[in-house]
N, CA and C of each residue as an Amber inpcrd file, in Angstrom:
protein
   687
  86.4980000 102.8610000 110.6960000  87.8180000 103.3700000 110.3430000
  88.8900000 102.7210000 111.2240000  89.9490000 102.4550000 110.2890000
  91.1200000 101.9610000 111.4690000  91.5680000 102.9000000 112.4290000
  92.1240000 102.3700000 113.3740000  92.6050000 102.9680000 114.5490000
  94.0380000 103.2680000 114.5880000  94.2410000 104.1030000 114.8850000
  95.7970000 104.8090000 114.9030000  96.6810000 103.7470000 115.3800000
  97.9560000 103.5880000 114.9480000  98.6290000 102.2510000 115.7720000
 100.1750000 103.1900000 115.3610000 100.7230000 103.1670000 117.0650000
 101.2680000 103.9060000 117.0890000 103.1140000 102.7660000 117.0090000
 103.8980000 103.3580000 116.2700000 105.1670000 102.1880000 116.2530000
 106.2100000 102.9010000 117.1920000 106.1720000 104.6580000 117.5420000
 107.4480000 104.9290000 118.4550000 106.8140000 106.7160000 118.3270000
 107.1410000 107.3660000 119.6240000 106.3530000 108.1990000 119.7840000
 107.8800000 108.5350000 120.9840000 108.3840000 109.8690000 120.8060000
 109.0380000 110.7590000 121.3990000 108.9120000 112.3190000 121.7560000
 109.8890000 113.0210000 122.4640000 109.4880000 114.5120000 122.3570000
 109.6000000 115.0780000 120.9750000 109.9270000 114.3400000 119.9510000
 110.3090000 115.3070000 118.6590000 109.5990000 114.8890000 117.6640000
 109.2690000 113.4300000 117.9380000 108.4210000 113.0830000 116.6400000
 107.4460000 111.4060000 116.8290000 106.3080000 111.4540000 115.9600000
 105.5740000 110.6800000 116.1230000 105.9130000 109.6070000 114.8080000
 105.6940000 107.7890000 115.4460000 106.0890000 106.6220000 114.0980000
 105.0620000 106.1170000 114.0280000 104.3730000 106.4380000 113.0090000
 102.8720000 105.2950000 113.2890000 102.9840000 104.3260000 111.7650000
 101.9940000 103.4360000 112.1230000 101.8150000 102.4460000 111.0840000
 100.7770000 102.8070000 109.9210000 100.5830000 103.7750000 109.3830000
  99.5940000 103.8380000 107.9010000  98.6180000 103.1900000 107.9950000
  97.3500000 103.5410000 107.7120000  96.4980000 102.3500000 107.1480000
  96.0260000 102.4160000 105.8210000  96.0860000 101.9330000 104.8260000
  96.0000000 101.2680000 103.3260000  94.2600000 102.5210000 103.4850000
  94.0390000 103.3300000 102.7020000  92.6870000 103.8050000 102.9090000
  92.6540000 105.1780000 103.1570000  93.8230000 105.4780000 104.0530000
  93.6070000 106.5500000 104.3180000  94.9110000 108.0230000 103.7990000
  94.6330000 109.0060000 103.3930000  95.7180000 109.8990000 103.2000000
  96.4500000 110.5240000 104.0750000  97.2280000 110.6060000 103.9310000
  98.5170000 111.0410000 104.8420000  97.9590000 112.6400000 105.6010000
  97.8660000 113.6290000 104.8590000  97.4230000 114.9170000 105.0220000
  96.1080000 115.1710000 105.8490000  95.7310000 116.3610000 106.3710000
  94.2830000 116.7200000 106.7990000  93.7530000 117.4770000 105.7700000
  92.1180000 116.9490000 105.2010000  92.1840000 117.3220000 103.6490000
  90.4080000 118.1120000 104.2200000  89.8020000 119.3620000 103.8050000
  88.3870000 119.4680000 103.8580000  87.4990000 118.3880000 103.3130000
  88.1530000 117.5710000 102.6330000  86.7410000 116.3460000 101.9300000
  87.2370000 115.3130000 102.6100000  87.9850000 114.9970000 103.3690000
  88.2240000 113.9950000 104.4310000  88.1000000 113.9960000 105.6820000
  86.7040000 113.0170000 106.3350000  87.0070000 113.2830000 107.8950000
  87.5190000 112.7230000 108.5570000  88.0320000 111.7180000 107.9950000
  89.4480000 111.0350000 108.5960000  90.5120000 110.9220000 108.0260000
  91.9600000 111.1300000 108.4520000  92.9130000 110.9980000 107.3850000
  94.2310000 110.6920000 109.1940000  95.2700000 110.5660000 108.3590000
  96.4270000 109.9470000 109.4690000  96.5750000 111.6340000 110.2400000
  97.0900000 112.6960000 109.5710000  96.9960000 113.8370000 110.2730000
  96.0740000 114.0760000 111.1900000  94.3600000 113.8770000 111.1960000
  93.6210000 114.3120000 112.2010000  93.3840000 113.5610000 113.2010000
  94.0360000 111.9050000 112.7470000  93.9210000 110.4130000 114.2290000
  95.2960000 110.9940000 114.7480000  96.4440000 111.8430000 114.0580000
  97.3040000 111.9820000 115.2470000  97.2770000 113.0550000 115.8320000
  96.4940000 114.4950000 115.4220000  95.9900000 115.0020000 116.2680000
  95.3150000 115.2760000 117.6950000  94.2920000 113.6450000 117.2070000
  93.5260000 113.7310000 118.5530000  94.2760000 112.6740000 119.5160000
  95.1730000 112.0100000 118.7840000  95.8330000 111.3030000 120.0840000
  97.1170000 112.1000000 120.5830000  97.3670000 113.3790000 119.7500000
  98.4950000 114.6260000 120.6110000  97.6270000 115.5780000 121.4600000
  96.4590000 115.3800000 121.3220000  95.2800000 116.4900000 121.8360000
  95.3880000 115.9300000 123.0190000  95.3060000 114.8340000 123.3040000
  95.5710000 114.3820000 125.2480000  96.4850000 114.5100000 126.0400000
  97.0600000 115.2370000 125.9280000  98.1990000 115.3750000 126.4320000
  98.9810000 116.7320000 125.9940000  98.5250000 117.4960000 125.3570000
  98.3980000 119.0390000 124.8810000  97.5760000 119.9170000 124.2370000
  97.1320000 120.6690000 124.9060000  96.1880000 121.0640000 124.3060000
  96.6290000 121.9810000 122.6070000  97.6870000 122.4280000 122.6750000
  97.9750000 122.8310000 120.9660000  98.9930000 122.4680000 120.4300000
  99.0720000 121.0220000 120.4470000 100.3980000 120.0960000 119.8180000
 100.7310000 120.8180000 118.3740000 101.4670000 120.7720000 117.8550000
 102.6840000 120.7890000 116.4780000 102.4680000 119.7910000 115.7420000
 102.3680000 119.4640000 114.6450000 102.3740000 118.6290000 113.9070000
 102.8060000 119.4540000 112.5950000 104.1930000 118.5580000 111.8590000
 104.5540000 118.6510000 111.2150000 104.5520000 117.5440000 109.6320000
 104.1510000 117.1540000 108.6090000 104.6020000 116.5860000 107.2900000
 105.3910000 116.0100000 107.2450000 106.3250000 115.5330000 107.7060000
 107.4880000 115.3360000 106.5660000 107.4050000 114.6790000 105.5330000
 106.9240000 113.5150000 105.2340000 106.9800000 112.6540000 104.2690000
 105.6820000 112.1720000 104.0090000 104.8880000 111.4370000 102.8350000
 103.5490000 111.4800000 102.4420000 103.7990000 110.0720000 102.1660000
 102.5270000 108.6400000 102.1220000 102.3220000 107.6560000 101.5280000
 101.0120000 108.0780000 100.7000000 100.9500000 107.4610000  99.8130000
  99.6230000 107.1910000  98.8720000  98.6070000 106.8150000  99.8890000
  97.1130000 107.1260000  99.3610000  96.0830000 106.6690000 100.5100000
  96.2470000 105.2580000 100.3840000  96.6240000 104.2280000  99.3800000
  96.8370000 102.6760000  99.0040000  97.2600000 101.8920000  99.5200000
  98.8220000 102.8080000 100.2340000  99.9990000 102.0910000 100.4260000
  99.6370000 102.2900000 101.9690000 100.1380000 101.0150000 102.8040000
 100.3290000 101.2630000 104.1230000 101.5050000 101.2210000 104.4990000
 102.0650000 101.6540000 106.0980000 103.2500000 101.3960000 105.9920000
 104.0050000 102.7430000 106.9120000 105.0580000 102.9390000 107.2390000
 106.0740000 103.5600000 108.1510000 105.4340000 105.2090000 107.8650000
 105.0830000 105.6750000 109.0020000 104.9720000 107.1570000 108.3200000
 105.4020000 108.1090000 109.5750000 106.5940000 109.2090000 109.6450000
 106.6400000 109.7980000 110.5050000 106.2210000 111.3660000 110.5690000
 105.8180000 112.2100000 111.6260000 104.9150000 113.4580000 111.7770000
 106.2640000 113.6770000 112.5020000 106.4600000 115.1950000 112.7520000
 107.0690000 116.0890000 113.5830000 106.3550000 116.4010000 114.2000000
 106.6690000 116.7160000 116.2230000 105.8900000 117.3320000 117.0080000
 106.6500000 118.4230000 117.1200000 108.0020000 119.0250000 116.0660000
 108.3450000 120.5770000 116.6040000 108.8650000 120.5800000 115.0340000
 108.8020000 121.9100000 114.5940000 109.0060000 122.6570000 113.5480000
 110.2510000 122.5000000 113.2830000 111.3180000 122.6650000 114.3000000
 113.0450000 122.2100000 114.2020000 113.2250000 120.4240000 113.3520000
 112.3050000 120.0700000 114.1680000 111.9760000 118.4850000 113.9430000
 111.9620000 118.2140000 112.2610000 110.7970000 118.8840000 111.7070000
 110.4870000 118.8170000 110.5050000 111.7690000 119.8940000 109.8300000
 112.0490000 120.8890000 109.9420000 113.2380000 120.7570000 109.0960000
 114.4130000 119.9240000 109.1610000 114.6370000 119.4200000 110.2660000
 115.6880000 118.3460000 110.3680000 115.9440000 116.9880000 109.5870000
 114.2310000 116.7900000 109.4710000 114.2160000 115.6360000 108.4240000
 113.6450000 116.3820000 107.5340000 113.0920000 117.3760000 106.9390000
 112.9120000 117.6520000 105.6020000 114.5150000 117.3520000 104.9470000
 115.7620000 118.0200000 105.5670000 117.1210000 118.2070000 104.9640000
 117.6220000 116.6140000 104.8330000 117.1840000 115.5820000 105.7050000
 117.6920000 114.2950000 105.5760000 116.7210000 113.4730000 104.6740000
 115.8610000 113.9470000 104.0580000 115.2410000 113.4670000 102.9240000
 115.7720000 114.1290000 101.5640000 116.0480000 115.4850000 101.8050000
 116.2260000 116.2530000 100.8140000 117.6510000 115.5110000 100.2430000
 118.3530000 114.9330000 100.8920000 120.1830000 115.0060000 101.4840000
 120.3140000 113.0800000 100.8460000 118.8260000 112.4580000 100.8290000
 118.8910000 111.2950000 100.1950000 119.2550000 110.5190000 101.7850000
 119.2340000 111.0300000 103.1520000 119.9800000 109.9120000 104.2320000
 119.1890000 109.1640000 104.9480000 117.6870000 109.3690000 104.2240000
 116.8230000 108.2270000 104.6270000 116.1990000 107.1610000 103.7100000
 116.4920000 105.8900000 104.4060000 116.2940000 104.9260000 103.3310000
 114.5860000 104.2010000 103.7860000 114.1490000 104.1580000 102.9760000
 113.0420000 103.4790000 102.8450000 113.4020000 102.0310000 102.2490000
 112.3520000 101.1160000 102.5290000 112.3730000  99.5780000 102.1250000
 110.5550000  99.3860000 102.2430000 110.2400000  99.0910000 100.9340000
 109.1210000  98.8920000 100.5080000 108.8160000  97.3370000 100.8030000
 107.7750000  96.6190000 100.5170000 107.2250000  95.3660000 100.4040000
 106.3340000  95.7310000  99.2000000 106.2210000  94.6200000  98.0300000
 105.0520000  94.6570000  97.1540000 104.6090000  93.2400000  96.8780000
 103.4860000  93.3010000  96.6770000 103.4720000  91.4530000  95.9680000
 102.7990000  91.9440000  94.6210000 103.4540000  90.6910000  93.7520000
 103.0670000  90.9200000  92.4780000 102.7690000  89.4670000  91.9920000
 101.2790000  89.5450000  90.8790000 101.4690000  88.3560000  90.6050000
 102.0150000  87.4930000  89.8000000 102.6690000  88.3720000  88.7230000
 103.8140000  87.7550000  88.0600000 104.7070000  87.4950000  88.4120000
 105.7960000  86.1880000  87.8130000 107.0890000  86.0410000  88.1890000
 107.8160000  86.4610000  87.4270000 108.7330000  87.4720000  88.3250000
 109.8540000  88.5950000  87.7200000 110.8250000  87.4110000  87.2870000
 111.5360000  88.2950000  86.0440000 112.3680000  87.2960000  84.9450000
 114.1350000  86.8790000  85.6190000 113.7680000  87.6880000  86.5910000
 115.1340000  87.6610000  87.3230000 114.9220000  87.7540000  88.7990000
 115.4700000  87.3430000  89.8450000 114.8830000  86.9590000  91.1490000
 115.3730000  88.6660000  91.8540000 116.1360000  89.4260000  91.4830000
 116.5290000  90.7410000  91.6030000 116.8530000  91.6130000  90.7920000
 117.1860000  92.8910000  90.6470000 117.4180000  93.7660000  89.7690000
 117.3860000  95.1510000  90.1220000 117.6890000  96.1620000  89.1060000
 117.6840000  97.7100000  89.2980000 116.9430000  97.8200000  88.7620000
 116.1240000  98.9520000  88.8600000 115.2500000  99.4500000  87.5020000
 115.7000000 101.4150000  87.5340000 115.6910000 101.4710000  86.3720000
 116.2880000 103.1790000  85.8540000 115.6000000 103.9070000  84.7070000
 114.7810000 104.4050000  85.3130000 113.7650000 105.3050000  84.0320000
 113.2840000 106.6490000  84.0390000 112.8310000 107.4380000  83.1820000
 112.4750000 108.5110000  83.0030000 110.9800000 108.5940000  83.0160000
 110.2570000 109.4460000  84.1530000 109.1710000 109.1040000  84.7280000
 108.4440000 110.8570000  84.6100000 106.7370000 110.8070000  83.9360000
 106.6130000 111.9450000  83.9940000 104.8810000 111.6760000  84.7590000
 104.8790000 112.9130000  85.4720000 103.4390000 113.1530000  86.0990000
 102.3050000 113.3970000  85.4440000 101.2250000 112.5140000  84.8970000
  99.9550000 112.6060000  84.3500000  99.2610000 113.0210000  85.1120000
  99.4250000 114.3740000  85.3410000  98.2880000 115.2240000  86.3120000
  96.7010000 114.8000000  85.7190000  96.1730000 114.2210000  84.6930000
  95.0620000 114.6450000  84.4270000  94.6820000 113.3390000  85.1340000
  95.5910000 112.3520000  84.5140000  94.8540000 110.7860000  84.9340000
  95.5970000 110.5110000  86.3070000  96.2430000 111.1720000  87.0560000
  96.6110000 111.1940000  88.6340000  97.4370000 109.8530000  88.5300000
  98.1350000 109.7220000  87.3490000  99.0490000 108.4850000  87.3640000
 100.9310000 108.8230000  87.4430000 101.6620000 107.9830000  87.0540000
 102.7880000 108.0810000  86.3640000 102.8610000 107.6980000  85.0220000
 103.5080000 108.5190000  84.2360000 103.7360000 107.5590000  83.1180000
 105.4170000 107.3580000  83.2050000 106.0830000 105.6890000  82.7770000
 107.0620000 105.7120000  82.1070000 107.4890000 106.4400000  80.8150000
 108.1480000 107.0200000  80.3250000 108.9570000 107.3810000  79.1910000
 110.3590000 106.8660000  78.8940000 110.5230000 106.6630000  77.7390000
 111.5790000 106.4330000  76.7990000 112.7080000 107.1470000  76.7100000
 112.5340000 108.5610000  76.8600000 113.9900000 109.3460000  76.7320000
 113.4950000 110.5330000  77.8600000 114.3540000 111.0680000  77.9720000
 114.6920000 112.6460000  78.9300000 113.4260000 113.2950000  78.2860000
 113.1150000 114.3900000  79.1770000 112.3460000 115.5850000  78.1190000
 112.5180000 117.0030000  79.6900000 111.6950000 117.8780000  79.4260000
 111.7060000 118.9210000  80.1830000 110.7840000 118.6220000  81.4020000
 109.8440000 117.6950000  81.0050000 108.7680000 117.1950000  82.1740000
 109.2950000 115.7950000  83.2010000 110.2110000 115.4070000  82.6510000
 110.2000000 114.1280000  82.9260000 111.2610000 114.2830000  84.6860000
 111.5720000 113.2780000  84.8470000 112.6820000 112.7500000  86.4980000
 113.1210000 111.3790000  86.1640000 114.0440000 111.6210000  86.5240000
 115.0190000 110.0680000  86.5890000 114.3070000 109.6140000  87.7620000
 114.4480000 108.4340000  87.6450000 113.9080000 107.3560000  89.1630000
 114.6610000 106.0200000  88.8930000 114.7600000 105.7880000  90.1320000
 116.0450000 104.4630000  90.2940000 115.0210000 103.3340000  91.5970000
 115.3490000 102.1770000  91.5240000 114.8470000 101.2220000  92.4490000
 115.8700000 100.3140000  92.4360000 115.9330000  99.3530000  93.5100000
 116.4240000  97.8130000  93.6180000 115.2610000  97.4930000  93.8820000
 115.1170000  95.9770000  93.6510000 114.0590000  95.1390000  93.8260000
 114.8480000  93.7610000  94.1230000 114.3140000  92.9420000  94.9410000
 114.5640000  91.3720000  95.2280000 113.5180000  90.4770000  95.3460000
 113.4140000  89.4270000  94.9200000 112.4360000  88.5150000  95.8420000
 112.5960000  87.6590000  96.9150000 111.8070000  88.1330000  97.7730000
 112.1090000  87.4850000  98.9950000 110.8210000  86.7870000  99.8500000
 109.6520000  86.1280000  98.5200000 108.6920000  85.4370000  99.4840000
 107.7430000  84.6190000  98.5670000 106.9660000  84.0900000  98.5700000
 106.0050000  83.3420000  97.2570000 105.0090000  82.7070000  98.1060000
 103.8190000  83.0770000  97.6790000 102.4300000  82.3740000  97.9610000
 101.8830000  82.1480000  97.2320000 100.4360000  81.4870000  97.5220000
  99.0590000  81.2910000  96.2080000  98.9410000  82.4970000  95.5590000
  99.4870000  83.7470000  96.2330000  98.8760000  85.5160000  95.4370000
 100.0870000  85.4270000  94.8150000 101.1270000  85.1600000  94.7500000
 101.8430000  85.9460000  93.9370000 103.3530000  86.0380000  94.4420000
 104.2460000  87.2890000  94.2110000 105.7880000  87.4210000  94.3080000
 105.6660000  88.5080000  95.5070000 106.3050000  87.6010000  96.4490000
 106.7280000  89.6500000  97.5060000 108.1700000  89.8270000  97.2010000
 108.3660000  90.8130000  96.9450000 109.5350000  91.7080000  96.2770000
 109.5770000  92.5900000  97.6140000 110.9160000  92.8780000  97.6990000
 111.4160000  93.9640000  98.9390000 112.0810000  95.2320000  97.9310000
 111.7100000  96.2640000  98.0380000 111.8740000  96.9400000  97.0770000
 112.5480000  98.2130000  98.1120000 113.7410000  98.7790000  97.2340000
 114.8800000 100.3740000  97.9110000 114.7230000 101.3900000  96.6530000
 113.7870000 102.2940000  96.8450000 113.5070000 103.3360000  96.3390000
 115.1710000 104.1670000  96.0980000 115.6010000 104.4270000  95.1930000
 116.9460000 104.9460000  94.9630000 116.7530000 106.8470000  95.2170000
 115.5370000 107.0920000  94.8550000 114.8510000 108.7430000  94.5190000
 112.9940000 108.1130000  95.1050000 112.4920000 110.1080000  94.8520000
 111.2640000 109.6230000  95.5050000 110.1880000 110.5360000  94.9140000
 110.0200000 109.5460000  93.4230000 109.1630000 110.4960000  92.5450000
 107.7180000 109.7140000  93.2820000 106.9250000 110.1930000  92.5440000
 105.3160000 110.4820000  92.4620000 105.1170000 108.8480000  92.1050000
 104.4550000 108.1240000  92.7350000 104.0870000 106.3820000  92.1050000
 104.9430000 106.1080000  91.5720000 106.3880000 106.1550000  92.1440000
 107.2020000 105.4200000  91.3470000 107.3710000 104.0730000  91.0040000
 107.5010000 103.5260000  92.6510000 107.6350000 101.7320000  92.1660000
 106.2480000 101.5060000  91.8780000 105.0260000 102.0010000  91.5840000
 103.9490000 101.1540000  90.9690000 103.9970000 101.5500000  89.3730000
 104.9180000 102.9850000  88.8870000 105.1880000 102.7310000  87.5700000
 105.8190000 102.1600000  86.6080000 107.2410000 102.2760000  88.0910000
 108.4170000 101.2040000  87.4180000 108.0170000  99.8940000  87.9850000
 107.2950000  99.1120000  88.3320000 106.7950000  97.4710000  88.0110000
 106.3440000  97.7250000  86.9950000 104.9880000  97.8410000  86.8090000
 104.1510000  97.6200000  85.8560000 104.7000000  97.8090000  84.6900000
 105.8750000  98.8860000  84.2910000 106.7130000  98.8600000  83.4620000
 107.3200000  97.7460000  82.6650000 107.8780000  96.5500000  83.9600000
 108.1350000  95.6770000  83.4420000 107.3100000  94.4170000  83.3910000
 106.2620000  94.6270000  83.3650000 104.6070000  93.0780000  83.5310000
 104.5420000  92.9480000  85.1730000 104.6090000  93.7450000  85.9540000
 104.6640000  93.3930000  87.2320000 103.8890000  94.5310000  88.3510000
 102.5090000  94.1970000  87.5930000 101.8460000  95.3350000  88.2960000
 101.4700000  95.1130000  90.0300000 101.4610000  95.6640000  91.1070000
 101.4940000  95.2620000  92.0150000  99.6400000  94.8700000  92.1760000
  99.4730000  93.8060000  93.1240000  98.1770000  93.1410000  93.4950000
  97.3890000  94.1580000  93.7920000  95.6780000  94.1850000  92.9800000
  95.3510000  95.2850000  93.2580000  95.2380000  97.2730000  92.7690000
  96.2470000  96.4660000  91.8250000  96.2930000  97.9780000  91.0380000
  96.1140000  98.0110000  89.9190000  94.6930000  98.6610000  89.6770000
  93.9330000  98.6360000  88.8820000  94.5290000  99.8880000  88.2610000
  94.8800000 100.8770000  88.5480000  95.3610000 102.3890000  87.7680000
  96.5650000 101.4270000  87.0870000  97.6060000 100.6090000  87.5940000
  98.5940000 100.4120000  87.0840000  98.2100000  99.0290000  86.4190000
  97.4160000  98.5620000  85.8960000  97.7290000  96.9650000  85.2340000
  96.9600000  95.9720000  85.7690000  96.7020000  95.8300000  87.1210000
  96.3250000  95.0840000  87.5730000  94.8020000  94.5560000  87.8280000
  94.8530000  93.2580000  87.5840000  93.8300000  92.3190000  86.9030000
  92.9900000  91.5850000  88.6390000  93.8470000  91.7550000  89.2740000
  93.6300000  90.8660000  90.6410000  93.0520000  92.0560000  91.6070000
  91.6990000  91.5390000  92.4550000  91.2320000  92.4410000  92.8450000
  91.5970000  92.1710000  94.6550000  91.9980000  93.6640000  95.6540000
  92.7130000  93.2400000  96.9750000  91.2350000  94.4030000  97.5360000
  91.8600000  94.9170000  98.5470000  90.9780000  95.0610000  99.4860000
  90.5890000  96.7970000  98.8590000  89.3550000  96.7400000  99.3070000
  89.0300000  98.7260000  98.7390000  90.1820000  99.5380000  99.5050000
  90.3470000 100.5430000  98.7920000  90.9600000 101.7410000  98.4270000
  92.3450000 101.1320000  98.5880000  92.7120000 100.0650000  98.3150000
  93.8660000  99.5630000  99.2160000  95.0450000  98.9210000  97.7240000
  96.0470000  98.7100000  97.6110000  97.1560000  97.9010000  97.0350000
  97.6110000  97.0460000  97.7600000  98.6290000  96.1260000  97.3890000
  99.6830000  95.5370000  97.9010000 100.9150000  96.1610000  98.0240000
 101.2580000  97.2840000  98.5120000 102.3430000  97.8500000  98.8670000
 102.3910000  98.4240000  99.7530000 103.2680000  97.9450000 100.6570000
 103.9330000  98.3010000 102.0100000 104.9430000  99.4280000 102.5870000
 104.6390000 100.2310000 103.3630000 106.2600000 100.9950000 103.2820000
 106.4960000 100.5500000 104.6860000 107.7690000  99.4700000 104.4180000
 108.0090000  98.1310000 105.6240000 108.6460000  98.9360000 106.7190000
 110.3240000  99.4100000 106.3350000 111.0020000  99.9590000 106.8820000
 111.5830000 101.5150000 106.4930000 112.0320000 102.4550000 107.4930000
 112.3930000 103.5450000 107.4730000 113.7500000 103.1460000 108.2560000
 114.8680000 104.0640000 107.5880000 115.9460000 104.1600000 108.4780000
 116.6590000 105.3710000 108.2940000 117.3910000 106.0440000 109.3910000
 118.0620000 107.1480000 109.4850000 119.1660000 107.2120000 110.2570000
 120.1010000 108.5990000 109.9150000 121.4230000 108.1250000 110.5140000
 121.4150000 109.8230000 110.9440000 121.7780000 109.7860000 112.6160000
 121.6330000 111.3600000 112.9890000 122.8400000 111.9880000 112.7790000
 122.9710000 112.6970000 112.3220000 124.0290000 113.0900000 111.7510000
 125.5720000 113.7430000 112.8870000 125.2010000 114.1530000 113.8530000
 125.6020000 114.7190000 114.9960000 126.2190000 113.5660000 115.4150000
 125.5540000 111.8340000 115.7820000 125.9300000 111.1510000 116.4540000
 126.2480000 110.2440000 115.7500000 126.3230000 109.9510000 114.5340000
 126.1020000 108.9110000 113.7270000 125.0290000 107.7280000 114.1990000
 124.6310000 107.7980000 115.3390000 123.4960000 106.8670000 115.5870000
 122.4670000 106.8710000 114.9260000 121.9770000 105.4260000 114.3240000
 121.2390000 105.0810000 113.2940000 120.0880000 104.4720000 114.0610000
 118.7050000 104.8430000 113.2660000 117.2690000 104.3550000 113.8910000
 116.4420000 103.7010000 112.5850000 116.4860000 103.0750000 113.3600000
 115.5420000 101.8060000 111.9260000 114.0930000 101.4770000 112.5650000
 112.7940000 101.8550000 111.7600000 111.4210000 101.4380000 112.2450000
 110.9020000 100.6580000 111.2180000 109.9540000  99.7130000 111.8760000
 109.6400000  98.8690000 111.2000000 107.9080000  98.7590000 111.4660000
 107.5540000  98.4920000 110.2160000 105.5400000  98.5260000 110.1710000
 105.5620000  97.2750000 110.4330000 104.7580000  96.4850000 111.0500000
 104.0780000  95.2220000 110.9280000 103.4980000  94.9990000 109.5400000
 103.7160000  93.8260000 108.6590000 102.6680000  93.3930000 107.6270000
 101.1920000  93.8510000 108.0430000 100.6990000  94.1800000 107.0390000
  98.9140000  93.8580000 107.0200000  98.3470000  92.8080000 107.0390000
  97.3920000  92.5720000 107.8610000  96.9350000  91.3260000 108.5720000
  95.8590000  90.8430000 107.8560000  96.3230000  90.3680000 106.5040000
  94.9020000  89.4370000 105.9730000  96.2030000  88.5070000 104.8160000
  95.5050000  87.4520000 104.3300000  96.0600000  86.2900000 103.5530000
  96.7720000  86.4100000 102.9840000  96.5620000  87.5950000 101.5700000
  97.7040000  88.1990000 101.0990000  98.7990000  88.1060000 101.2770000
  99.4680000  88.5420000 102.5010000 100.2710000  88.8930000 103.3640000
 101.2550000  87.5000000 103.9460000 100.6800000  86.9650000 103.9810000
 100.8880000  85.3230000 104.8040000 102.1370000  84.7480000 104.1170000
 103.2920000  85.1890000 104.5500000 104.1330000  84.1560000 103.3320000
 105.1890000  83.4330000 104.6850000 105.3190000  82.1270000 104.0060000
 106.3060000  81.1980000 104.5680000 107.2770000  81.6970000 104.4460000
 108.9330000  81.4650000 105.3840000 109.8160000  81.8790000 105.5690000
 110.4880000  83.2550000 104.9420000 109.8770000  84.1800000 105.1840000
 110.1520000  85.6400000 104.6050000 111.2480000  85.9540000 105.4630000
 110.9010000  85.8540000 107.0180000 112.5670000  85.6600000 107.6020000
 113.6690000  85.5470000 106.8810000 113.8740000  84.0980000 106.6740000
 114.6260000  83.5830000 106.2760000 115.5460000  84.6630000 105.0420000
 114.0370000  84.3910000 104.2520000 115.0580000  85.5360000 102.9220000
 115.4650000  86.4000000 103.1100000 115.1610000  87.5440000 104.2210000
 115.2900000  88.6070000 104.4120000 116.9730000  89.0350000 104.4350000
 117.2090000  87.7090000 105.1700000 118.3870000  87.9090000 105.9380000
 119.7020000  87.5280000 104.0690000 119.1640000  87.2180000 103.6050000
 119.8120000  86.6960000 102.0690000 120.4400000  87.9280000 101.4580000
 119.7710000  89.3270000 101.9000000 119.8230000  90.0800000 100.9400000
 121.1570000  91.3910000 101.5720000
């Protein structure tokens, strides 16, 4: 099992890096998950640490994930998620080339509880949620397109419903389209960056995951583009 890798660790809250595999939550059919590796690394140093939720990745996706170590903590950012004042910035690679080097995408998205998917839809209904994205490209290898992707809202598999939506299933995703096989339990999607703005001070905190360290991943001047956008 991977090892906890910790990105920023304070009195109020813990930044760790995801690993592609594992679920966010502490689950009875899981004996490892990100909740119980940050447990035992709050267990050294207290014996009945706090740990709080705030925000969930897919077991697939790796990438920025922050825990509360105080209950104040977690409502503080439950309300700055709720409030839309945290921005996420995804990474995906895809192996199609998108028809346009950027774009929005805007759709009506409903939860297939049975098949644990998303589906796109066509019009409004009583089940459905609006969901919004930007997307850019900002990288190209032998695998495919890395797209930097800004979640606008924060439905259920959204950007793996809205790609595949448009022929652009992300590497690896076999629930959504995808033909190209990546690493077990794992996708090509990243959750790169987190940013927040404290509201009290206006001081803004931006964290950042390291890429995942295999070929995939490997793209020439991604720098470069980054700075394009």
């Amino acid at each position: 099992m991977p090892k906890l890798e910790v990105l920023h660790e304070n009195n109020d809250y813990l930044v760790v890096n995801k690993a592609a595999g594992l679920i966010s939550e502490k689950s009875p059919y899981e004996a490892v998950t990100v909740e119980t590796q940050v447990l035992n690394h709050l267990l050294k140093h207290k014996r009945k640490p706090y740990i709080g939720i705030i925000h969930r990745l897919d077991r697939v996706t790796s990438g920025v994930l922050i825990l509360a170590k105080k209950k104040s903590i977690l409502v503080e950012f439950n309300n700055l998620f709720s409030s839309r004042k945290i921005q996420k910035t995804y990474l995906a690679i895809v192996k199609n080339n998108p028809q346009t080097n950027k774009g929005n995408l805007v759709n009506f998205i409903v939860k297939n509880n049975k098949e644990k998917r998303a589906d796109i839809v066509q019009s409004k209904s009583k089940d459905s949620l609006n969901c919004m994205l930007s997307y850019q490209v900002i990288g190209e290898n032998d695998f495919g397109y890395l797209l930097e992707i800004k979640p606008k809202t924060g439905r259920f598999h959204q950007i793996r419903a809205q790609l595949a939506n448009i022929g652009l299933p992300i590497l690896g995703d076999e629930k959504y389209g995808s033909d190209q096989e990546y690493l077990p339990r794992s996708i090509c999607l990243h959750a790169w960056k987190l940013a927040y703005e404290v509201s009290s001070s206006k001081e803004s905190h931006t964290f950042e995951a390291p890429l995942p360290n295999d070929a995939f991943w490997t793209f020439k001047n991604i720098t470069k583009a980054q700075h394009r956008i």
